[in-house]
C-alpha positions as CSV (number, residue, x, y, z in Angstrom):
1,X,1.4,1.6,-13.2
2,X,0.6,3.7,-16.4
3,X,2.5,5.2,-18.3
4,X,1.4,8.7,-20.6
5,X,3.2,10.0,-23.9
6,X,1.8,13.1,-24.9
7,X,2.5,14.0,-28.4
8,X,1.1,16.8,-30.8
9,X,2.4,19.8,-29.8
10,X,3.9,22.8,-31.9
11,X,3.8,26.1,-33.0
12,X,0.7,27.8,-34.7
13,X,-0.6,31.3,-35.6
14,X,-3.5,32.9,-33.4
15,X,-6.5,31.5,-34.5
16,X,-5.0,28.0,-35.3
17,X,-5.9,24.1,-34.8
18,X,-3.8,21.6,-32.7
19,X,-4.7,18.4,-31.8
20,X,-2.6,16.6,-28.6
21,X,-2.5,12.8,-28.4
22,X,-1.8,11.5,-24.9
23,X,-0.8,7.3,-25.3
24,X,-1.2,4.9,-22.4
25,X,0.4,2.0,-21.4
26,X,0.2,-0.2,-18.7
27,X,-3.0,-0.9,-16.4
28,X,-6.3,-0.9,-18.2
29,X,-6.6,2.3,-19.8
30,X,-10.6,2.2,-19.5
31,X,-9.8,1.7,-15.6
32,X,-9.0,5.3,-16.0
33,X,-10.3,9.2,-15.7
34,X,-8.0,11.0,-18.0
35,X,-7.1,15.1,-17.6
36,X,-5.5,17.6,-19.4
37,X,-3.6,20.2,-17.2
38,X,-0.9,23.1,-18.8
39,X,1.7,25.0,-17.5
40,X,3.2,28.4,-18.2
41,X,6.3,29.7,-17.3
42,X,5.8,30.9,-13.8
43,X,3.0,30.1,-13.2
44,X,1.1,26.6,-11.7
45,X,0.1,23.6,-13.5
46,X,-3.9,24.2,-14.1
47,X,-6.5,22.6,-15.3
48,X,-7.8,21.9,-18.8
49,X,-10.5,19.5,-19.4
50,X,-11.1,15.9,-18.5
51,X,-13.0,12.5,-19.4
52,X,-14.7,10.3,-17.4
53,X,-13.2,6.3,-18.0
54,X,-16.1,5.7,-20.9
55,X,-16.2,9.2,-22.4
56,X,-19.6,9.3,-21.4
57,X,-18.5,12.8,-19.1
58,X,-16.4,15.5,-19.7
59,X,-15.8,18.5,-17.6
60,X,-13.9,21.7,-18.8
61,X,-12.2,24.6,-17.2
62,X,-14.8,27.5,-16.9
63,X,-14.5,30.3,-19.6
64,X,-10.9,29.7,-20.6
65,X,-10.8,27.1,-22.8
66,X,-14.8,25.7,-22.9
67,X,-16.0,25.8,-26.3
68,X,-12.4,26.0,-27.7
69,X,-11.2,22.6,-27.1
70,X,-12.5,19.8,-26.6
71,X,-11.7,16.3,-25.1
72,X,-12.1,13.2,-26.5
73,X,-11.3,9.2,-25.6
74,X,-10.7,5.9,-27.4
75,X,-10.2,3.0,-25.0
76,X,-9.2,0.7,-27.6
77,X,-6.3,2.8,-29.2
78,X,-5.5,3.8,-25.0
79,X,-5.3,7.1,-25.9
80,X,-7.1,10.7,-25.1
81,X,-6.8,13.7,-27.2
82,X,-7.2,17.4,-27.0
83,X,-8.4,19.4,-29.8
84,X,-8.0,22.7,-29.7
85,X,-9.3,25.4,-31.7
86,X,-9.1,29.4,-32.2
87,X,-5.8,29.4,-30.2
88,X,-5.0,32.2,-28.6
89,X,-1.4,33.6,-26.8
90,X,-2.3,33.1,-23.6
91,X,-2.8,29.4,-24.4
92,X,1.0,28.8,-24.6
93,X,2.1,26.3,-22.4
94,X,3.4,22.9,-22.0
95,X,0.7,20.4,-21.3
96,X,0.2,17.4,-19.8
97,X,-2.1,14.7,-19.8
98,X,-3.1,12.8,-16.1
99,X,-4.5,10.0,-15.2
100,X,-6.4,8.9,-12.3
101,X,-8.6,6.2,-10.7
102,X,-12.0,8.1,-10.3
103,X,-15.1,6.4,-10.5
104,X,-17.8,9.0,-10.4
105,X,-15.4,12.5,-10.2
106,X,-13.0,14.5,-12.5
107,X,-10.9,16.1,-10.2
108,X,-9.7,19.5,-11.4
109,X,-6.9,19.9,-8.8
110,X,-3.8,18.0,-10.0
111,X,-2.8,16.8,-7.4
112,X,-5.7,13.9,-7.4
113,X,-4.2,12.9,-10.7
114,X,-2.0,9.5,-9.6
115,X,0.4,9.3,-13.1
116,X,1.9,11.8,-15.8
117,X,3.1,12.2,-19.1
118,X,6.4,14.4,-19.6
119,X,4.5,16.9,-21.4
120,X,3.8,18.4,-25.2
121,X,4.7,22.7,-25.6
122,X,2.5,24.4,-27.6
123,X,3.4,27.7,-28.5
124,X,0.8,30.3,-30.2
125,X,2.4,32.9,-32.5
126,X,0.1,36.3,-32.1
């Protein structure tokens, strides 16, 4: 078992910085590929980004967030993080960090992901 807190969340202005912390505990954090995923209202969880167990690979949903944000890992604090830059409106939405025992993938359909944190909002004032 893992278990994810997600933490960081928040309210900004258009064109603003957040940075979201997701905590592990548990199973061996490193033993992990980590996602992030949001979701808005109405609409299904999607994917963010995600890192590889050593950080060595990251992979990052095409056009709407790559260059923007970016993910990161350290194994010895058990935590991932998501920094994310020049946020827009349409980047409001509650998100969640995953994790799931993939050796050589990152998955970008949630539903591969095997445990979840509650979630973080993040809301972007235009």
């Amino acid at each position: 078992q893992v278990q994810l807190v997600e933490s960081g969340g928040g309210l900004v202005q258009t064109g603003g910085s957040l940075r979201l912390s997701c905590a592990a505990s548990g199973r061996t954090f490193s033993s992990y590929a980590m996602g992030w995923f949001r979701q808005a209202p109405g609409k299904e969880r999607e994917f963010v980004a995600a890192i590889s167990r050593s950080g060595s690979t990251t992979k990052y949903a095409a056009s709407s967030v790559k260059g923007r944000f970016t993910i990161s890992r350290d194994n010895a604090k058990n935590t991932v993080y998501l920094q994310m830059n020049n946020l827009k409106p349409e980047d409001r939405a509650v998100y969640y960090c995953g994790a799931g025992d993939f050796s050589t993938s990152l998955p970008t359909g949630s539903e591969r992901y095997d445990y979840w944190g509650q979630g973080t909002q993040v809301t972007v004032a235009s």
